[in-house]
N, C-alpha and C positions, 0 to 999 in steps of 0.2 A: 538371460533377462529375468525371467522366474525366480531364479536365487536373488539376483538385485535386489528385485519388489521383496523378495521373504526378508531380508536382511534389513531394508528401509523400513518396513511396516513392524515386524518385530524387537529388534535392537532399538529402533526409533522409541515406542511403545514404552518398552521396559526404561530404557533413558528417562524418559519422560515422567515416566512412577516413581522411578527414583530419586528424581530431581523434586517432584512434589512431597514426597517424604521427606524433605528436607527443607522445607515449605520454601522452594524453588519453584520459578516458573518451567513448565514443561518444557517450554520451545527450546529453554538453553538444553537438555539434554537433547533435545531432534536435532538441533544447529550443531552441539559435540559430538555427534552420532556421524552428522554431513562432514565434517571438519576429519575428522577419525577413518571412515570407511571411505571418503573420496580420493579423486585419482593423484592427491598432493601427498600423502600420507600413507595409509595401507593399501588404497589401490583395491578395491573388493568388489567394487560397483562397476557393470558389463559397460562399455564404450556405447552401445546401443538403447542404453537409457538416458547417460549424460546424454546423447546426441540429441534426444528429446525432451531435454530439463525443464528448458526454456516452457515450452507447448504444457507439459505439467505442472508447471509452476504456477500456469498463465487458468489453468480447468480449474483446479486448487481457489484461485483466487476469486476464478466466475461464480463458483459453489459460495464462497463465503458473503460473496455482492448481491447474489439471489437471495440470499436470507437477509442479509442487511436491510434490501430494500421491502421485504416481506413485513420486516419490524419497523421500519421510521415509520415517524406518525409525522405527520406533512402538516397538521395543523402548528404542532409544538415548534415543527422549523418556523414557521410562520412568525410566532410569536418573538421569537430569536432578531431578524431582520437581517439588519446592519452586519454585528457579527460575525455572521455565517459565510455570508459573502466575501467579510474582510481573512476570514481565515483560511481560506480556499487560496490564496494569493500573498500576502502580506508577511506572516511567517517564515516564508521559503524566498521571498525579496530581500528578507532583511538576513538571512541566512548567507545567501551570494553576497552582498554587501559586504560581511564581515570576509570571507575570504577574498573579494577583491583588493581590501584596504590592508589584511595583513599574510596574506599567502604569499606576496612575493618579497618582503621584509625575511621570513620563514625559510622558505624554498628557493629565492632566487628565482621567481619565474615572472615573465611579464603576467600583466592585469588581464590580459585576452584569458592566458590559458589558467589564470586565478579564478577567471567567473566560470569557465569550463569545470575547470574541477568544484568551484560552489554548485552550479548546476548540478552533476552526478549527485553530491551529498546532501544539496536540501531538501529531498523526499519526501514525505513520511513513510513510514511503512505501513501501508493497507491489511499487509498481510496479521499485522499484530494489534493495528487500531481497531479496526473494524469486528471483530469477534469480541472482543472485550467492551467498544462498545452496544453491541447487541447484547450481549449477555446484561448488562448494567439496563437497558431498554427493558428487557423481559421480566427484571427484578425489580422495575420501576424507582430506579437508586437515579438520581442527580437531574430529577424532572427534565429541563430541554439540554440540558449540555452534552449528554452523549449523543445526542441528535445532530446538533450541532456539529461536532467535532468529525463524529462518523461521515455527512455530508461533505466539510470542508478538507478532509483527509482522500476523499472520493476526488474533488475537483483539483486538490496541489499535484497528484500526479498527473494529470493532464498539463497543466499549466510549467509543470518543473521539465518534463520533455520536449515540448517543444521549447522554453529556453537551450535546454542542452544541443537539440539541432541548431537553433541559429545559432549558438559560441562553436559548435565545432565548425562550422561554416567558417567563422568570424577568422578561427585560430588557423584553418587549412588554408588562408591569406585572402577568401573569399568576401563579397561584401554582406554584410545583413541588412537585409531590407526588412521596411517596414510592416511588409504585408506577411511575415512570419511572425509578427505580433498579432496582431491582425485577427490570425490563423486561429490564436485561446479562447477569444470570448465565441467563433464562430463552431467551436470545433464542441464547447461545449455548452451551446445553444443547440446545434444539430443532433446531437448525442440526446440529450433529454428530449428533442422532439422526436424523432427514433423512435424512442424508447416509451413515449407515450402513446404514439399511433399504434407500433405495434402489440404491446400492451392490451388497449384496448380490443385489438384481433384479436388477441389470447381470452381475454375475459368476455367475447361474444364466444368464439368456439367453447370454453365452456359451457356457460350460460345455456346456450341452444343445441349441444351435442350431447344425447343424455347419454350415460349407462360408461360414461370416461373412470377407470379405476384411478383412485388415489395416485399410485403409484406411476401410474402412465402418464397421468398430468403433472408430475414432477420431473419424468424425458421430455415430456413437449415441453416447459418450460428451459429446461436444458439445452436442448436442442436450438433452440429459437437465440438463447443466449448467446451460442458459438457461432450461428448465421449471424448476430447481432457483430461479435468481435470479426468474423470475416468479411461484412459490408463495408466495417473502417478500412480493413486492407485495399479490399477493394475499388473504394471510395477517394481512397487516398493524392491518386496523383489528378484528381481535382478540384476536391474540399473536404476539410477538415472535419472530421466527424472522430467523436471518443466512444468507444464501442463500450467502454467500463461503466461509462455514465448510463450509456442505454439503458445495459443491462440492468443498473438499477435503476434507472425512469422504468424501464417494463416491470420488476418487480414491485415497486411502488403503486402500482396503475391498478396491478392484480389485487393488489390490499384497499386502494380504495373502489376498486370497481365491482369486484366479484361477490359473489355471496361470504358472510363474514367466516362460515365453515373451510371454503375452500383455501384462502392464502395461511388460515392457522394449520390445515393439513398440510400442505407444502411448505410451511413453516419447520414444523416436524421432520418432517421427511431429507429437506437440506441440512434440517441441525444433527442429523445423523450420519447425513453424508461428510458434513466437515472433520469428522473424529477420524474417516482415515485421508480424508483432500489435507488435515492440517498436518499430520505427520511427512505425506509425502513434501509437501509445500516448506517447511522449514528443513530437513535432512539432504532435501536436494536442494535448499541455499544454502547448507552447509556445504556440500559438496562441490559448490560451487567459489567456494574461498580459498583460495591460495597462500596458504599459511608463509611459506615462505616470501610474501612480498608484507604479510604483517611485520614478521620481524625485521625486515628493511625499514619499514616506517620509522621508526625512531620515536624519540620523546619528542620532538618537535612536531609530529604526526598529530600527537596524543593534545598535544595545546591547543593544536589549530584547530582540531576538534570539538574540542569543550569549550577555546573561543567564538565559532563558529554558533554551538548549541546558545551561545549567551545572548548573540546578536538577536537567535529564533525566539528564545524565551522574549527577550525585550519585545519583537512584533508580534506573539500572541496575548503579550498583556497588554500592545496596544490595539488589539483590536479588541479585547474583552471592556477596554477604559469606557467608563460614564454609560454600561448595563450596570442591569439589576444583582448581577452575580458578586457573591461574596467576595472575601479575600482568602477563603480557602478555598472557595470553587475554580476563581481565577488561577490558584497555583496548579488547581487538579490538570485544566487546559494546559499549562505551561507542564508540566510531566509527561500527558499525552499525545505531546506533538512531539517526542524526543527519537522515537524510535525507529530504527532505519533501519531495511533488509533489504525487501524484493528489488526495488528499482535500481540499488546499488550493485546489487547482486545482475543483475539483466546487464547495466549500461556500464557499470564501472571499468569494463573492458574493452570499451569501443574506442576509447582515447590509443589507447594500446595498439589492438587491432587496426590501427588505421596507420599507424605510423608517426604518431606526434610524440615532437618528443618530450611532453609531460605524461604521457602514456602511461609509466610504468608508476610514476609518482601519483596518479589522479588514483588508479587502483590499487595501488597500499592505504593509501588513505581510506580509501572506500569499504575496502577490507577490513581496518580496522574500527572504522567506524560501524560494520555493525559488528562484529566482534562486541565492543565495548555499548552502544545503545541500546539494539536489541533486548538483549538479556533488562539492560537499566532501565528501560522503558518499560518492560512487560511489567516486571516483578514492581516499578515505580506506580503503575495503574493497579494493579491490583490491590497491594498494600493502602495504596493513597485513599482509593474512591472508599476504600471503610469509615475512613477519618475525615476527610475533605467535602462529600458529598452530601445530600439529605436523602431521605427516603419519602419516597410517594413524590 
């Protein structure tokens, strides 16, 4: 297991410098690094870390939502309104739409297991939105849209899973009921109420607990986070609660509640911890791509894809219509919704796993979609937000 972590953390690392040398985004060398050293290809990586990709994947992501929610500024969302809301939902509808109406023209597959597999891929990926837009926050680059963005990037994975439960339901001949709609607006209502009560627990034990070392209020904040994502499990076979939203309601709570010293310390303190949560986090979703059901996808894969992307871009320009935002900012929104990993990476196997028989078809597509997004997205916000966004 030891050799793993040297070979993830190191070869990652080095990939990553090199690929920035080459004014490349990092992630693509840690995702060629996962792709390379996992168990489809060289095979390097012990069975006993895959076993727990998932669970790493998932720490990786809580570290970078602690700091997310450290940096949103909750007046800026404010100011946003409409928007924010419409993008957390509307983007990722209009996404399934386009694979309903041409996935099975494509593939040959009935409309059930069409929205199935739109569900798996209209995601966004948190893992590559959300650092880039904190970093953009901290640099005070595109006033409220990274705010925006980062928030509504937080809510579509809630909202894109539990689609995907009720179409696999739908597809395994089962009925969908209403009250698994139902289940999104409650799941993340409850999440942000979570997330704020406890929150405030954290910024009184602060507050009233003197002699707390920097470092130690950055475990309890940790700590709380991971009781945060096990109350959803927990909670689950009665209502719906998103443990990811918590987490950022509690880190939001601590930015507006505590002294203005403490959440910029623990600010710090997670932006250090994501340098090596983000290496492991892309290398083992690399690792997690089965290269050989890429090359099964075909060009047809490759269409349905980039028609799929067309439908998303169409629903983030219509939830940015008739704001204040430019015609370059608008486009920066439509770039930074494109990018797809973790959730793909998590669920694009369950169709499989389960026995359906679009299974093997939902995860080449999935596969290659972030293959091809990932990287275009990353390097797409970077480059864009120089030229597309304002400063201050």
């Amino acid at each position: 297991m030891l050799l793993s972590f040297a070979i993830i953390l190191l070869i990652g690392m080095l990939a990553a410098a090199l690929f920035q040398k080459l004014h490349l985004p990092g992630i693509v060398g840690m995702l060629l690094t996962g792709v390379a050293t996992g168990p489809y290809v060289l095979n390097l990586l012990d069975t006993s870390v895959l076993g727990i990709s998932s669970q790493l994947r998932q720490i990786a992501l809580i570290i970078i939502l602690i700091k997310a929610g450290l940096t949103l500024n909750l007046s800026d969302l404010k100011k946003v309104g409409r928007p924010a809301v419409m993008m957390s939902f509307v983007p990722a509808c209009a996404e399934v739409v386009g694979y309903v109406l041409l996935a099975p023209m494509l593939f040959g597959i009935s409309r059930a297991e069409a929205a199935l597999m739109g569900a798996v891929l209209s995601a966004v990926s948190p893992a590559v939105v959300v650092p880039r837009m904190v970093s953009l926050i901290e640099r005070k680059t595109g006033g409220s849209i990274p705010q925006m963005i980062l928030a509504g990037a937080s809510c579509d994975d809630v909202f894109v899973i539990v689609l995907f439960s009720s179409f696999v339901t739908m597809v395994q001949g089962g009925k969908m009921e209403i009250l698994d709609f139902v289940s999104i607006p409650v799941s993340i209502f409850c999440g942000i109420l979570l997330g704020i009560l406890v929150g405030m627990g954290v910024c009184i034990l602060f507050c009233y607990v003197p002699g707390i070392h920097e470092m130690k209020k950055a475990l309890v904040v940790l700590g709380v986070a991971f009781l945060l994502m096990a109350v959803e499990d927990a909670l689950k076979p009665y209502v719906a609660v998103s443990g990811l939203l918590a987490v950022v309601a509690m880190a939001c709570m601590l930015k507006r509640r505590s002294r203005p010293e403490i959440p910029a310390d623990l600010s710090g303190k997670f932006g250090k911890l994501w340098i090596a949560a983000e290496i492991l986090l892309f290398v083992l979703v690399g690792a997690a791509v089965d290269i050989r059901y890429t090359l099964a996808a075909g060009l047809p894969a490759v269409g349905m894809i980039v028609a799929a992307l067309v439908f998303r871009s169409l629903g983030v320009l219509l939830c940015t219509a008739g704001t204040q935002f430019t015609a370059k900012e608008r486009l920066f929104c439509v770039i930074s919704y494109l990018p797809k990993a973790t959730v793909q990476a998590a669920i694009g196997s369950v169709p499989l796993s389960l026995g359906l028989p679009c299974g093997k078809l939902v995860l080449s597509v999935a596969v290659l979609a972030i293959i091809i997004t990932a990287p275009l997205g990353a390097f797409g916000i970077d480059v864009s937000s120089k030229h597309l966004l304002r400063n201050g």
